[in-house]
Backbone as CSV, one residue per row, in Angstrom:
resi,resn,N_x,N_y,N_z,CA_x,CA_y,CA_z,C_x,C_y,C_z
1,UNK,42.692,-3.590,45.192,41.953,-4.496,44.325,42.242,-4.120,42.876
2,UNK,43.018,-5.180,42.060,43.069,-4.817,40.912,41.572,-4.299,39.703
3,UNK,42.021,-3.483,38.635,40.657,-2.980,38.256,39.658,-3.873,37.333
4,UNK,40.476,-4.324,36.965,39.285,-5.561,36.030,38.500,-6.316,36.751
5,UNK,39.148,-6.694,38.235,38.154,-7.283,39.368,37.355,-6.280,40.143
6,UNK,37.715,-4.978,40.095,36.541,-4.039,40.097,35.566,-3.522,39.650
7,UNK,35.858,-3.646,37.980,35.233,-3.746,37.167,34.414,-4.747,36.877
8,UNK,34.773,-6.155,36.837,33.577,-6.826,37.243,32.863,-7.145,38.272
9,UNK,33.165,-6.700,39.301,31.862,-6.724,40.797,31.031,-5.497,39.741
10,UNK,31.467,-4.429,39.128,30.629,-3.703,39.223,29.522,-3.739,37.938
11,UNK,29.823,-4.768,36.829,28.961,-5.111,36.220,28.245,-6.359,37.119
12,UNK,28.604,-7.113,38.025,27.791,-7.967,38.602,26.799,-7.329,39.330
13,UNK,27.072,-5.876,40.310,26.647,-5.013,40.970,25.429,-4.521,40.656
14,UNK,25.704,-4.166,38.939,24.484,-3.641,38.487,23.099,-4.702,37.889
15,UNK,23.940,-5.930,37.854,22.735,-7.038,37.862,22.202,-7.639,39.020
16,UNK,22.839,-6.887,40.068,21.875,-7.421,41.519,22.731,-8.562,41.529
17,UNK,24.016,-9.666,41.255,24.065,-10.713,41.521,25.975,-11.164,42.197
18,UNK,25.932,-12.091,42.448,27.134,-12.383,43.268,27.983,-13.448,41.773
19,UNK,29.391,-13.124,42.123,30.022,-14.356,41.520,29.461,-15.721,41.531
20,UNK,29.201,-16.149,40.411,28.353,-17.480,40.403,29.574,-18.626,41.113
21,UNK,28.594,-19.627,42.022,29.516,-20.707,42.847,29.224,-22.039,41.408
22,UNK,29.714,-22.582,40.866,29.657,-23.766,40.489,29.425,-25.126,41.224
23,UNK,28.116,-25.770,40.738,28.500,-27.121,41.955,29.273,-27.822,41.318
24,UNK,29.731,-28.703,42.230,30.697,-30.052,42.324,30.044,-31.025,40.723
25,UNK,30.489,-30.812,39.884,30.467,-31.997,38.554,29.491,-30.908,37.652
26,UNK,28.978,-29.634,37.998,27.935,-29.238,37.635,28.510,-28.957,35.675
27,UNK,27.729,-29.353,34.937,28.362,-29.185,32.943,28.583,-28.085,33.066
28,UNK,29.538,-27.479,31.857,29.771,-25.728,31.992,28.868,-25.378,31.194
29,UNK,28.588,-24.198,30.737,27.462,-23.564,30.779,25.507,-24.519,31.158
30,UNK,25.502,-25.039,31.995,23.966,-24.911,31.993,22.860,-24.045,32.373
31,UNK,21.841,-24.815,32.512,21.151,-23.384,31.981,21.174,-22.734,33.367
32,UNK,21.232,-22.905,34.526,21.357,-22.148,35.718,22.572,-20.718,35.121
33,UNK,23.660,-21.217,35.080,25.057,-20.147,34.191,24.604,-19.998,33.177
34,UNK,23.782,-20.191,32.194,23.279,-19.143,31.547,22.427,-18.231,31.439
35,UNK,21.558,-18.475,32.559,20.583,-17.824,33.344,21.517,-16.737,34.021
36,UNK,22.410,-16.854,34.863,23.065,-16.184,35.787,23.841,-15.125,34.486
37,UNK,24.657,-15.647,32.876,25.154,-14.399,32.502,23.685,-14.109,31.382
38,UNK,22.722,-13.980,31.359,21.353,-13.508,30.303,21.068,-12.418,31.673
39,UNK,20.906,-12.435,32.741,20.528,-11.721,33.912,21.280,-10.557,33.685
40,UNK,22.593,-10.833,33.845,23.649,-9.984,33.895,23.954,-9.146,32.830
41,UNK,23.630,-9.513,31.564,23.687,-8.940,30.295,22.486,-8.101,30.036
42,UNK,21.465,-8.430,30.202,20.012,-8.034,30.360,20.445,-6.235,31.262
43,UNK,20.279,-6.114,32.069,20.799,-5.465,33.090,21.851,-4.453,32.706
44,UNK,22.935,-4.478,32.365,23.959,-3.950,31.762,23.267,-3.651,30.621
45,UNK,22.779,-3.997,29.598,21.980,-3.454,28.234,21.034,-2.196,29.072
46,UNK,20.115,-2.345,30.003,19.077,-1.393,30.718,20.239,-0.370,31.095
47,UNK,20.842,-0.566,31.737,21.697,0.329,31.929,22.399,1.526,30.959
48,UNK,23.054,1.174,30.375,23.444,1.588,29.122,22.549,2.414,28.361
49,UNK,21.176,1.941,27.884,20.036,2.658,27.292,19.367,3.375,28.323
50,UNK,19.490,3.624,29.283,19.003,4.413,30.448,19.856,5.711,30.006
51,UNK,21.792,5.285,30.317,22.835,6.485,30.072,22.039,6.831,28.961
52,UNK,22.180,6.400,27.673,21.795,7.204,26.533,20.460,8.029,26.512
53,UNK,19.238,7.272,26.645,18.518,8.272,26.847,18.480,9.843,28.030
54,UNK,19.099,9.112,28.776,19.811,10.184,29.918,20.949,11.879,29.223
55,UNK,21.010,11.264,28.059,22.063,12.290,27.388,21.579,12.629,26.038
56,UNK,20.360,11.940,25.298,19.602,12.703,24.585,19.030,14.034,25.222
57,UNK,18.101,13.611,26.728,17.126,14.749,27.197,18.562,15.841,27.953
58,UNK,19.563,15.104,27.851,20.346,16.550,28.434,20.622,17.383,27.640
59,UNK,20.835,16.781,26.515,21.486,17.656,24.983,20.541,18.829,24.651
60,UNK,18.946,17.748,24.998,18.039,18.833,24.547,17.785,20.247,25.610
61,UNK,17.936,19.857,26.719,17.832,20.730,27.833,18.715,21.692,27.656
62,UNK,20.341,21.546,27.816,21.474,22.294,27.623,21.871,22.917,26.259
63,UNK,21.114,22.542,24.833,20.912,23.259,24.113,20.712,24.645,24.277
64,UNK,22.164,25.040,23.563,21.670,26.640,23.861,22.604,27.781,22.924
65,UNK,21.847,28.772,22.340,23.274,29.237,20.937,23.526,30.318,21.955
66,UNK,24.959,29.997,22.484,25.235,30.946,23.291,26.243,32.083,22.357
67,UNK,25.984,33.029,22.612,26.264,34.476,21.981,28.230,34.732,21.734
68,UNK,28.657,34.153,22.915,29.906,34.229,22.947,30.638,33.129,22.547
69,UNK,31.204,33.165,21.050,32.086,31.995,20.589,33.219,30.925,21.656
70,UNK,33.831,31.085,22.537,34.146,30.319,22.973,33.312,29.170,24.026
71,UNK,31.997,30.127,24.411,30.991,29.303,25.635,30.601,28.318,24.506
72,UNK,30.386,28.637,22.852,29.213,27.758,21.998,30.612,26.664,21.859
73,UNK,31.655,27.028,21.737,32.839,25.958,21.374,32.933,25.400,22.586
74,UNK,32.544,25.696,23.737,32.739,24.663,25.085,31.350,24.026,25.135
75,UNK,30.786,24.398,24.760,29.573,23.174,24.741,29.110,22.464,23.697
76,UNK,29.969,23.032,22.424,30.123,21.785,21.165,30.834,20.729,21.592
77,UNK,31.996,21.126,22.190,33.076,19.849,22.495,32.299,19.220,23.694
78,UNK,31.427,19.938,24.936,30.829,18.844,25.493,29.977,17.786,24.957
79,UNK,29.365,18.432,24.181,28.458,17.254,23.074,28.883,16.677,21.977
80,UNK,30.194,16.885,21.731,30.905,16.050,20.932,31.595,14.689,21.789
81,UNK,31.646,14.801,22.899,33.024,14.039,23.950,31.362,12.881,24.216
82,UNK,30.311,13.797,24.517,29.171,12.518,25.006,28.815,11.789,23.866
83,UNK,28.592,12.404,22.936,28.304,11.757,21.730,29.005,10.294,21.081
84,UNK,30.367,11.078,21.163,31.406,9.682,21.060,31.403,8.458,22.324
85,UNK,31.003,9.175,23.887,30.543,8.420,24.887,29.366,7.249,24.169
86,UNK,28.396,7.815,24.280,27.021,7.020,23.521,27.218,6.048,22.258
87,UNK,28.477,6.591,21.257,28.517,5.685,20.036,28.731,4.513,20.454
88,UNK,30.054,4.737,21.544,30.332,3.698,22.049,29.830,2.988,22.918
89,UNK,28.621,3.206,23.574,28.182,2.517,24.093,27.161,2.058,23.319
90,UNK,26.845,2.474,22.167,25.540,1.857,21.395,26.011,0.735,21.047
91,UNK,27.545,0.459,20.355,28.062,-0.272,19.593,28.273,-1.417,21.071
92,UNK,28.195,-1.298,22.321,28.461,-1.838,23.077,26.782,-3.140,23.437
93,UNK,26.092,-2.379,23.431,25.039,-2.752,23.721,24.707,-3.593,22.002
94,UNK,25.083,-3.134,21.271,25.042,-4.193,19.928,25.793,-5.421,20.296
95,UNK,27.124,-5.323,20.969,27.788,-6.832,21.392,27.148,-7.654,22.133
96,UNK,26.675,-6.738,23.261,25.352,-7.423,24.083,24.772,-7.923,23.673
97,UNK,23.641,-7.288,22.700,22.438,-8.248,22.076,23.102,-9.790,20.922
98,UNK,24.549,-9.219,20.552,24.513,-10.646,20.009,25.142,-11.533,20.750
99,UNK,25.463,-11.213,21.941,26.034,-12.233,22.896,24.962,-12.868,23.902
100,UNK,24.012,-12.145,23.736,22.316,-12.413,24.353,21.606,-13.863,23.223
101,UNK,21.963,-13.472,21.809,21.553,-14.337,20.699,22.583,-15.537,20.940
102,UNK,23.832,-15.724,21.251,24.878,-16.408,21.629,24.153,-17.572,22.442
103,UNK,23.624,-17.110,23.255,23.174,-17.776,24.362,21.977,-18.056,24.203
104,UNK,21.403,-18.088,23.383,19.689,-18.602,22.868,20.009,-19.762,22.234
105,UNK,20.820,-19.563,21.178,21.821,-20.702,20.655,22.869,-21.437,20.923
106,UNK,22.681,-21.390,22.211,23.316,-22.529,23.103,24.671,-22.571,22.455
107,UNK,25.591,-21.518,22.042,26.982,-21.271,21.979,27.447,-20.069,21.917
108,UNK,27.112,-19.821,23.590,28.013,-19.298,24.611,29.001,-19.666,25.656
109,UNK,29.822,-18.568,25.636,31.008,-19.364,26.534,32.153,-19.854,25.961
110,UNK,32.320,-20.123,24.598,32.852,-20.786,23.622,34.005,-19.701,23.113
111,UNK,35.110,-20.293,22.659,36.010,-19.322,21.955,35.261,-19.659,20.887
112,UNK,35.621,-18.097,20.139,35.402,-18.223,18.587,36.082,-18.757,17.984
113,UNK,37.417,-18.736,18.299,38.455,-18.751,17.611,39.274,-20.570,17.921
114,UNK,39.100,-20.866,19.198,39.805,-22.293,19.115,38.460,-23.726,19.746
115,UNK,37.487,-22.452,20.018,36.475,-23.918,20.571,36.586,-23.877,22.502
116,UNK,37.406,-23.668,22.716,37.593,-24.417,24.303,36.898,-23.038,24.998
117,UNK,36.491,-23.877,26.464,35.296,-22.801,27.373,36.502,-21.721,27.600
118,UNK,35.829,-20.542,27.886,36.076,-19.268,28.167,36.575,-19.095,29.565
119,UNK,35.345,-19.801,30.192,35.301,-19.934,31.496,34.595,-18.623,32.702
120,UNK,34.141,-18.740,33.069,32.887,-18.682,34.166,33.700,-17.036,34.942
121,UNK,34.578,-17.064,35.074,35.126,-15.687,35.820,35.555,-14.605,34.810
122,UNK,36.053,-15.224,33.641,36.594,-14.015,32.430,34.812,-13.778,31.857
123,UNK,34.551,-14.695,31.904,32.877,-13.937,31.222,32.169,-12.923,32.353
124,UNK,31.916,-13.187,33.583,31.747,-12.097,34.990,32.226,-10.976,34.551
125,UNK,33.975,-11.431,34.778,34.718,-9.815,34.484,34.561,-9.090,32.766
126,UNK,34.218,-9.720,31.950,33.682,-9.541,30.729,32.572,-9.836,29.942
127,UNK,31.386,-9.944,30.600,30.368,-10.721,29.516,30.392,-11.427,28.026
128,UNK,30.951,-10.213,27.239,30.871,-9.841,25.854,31.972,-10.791,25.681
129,UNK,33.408,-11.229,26.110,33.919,-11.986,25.154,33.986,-13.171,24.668
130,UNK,34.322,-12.902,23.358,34.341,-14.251,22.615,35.069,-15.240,22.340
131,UNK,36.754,-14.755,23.009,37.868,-15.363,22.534,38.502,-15.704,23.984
132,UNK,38.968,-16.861,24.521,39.646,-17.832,25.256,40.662,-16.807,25.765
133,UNK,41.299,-16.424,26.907,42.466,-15.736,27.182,43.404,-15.839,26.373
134,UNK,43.888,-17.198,25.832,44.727,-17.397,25.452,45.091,-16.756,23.708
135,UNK,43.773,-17.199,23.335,43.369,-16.916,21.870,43.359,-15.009,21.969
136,UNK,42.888,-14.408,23.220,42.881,-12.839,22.946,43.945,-12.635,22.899
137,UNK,45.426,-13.021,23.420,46.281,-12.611,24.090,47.390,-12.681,22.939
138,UNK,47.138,-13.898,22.419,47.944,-14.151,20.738,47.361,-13.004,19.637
139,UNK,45.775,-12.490,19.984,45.316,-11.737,18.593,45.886,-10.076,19.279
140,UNK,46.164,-10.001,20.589,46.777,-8.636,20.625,48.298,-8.662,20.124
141,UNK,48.730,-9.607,20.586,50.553,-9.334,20.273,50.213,-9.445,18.681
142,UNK,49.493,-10.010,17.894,49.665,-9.907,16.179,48.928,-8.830,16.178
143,UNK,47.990,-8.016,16.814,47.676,-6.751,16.563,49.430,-5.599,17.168
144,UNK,49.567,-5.433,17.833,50.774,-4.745,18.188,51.755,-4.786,16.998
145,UNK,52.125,-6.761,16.659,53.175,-6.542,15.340,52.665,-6.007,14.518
146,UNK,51.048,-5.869,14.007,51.215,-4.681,12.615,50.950,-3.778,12.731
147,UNK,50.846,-2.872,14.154,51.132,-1.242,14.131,52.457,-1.080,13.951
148,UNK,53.213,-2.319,14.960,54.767,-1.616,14.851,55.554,-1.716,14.265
């Protein structure tokens, strides 16, 4: 099983929910599919702030000035490696909440960038994005030409 389709069962996983079925003529996003990704986003945000608080009370627990310089340098770099874990997931859970606001304002689903739906399986396997396959796929190759 490729991993992005593993990756999204397993954000669906953690919202309790199955690949959404579309009915026959059903509009794209209504509010049933937006119900189904606010669930899913909801959920994944709990999650996330669960990890973090989960790694505040460890920091405080495993706090410890250990006597021998290399043990205090192996457990700086452990709390440096979670730390950068957590930034990134704070900054993650910030995409969340405005992709949560996205969808209050009834424009979700939407490229940012050209207008046309996203579509119903890249949002599953991604909640958070904002840009059309097509539209991401053009802003990586012009990201690549100006590193290289």
């Amino acid at each position: 099983m490729p991993e992005s389709k593993k990756k999204a069962l397993g954000i669906l996983a953690i919202a309790g929910v199955e690949p959404y079925q579309a009915k026959p003529g059903e509009e794209y996003m209504s509010p049933e599919q937006t119900e189904h990704f606010t669930k899913i986003l909801a959920a994944w945000r709990n999650q996330l702030r669960e990890e973090v608080d989960r790694t505040v009370h460890h920091m405080q627990d495993e706090a410890a000035n250990f006597p021998d310089p290399v043990d205090r340098a192996s457990q700086e770099e452990e709390f440096s490696l979670e730390l950068r874990n957590r930034d990134r997931e704070r900054r993650l859970i910030k995409k969340i909440e405005k992709t949560l606001d996205k969808i209050e304002e009834d424009d979700f689903g939407f490229c940012d960038s050209c207008g046309v739906e996203i579509g119903i399986r890249r949002l599953e396997a991604r909640p958070t994005a904002d840009l059309c396959i097509d539209c991401k796929t053009l802003a990586e190759i012009k990201e690549k030409q100006m590193q290289g």
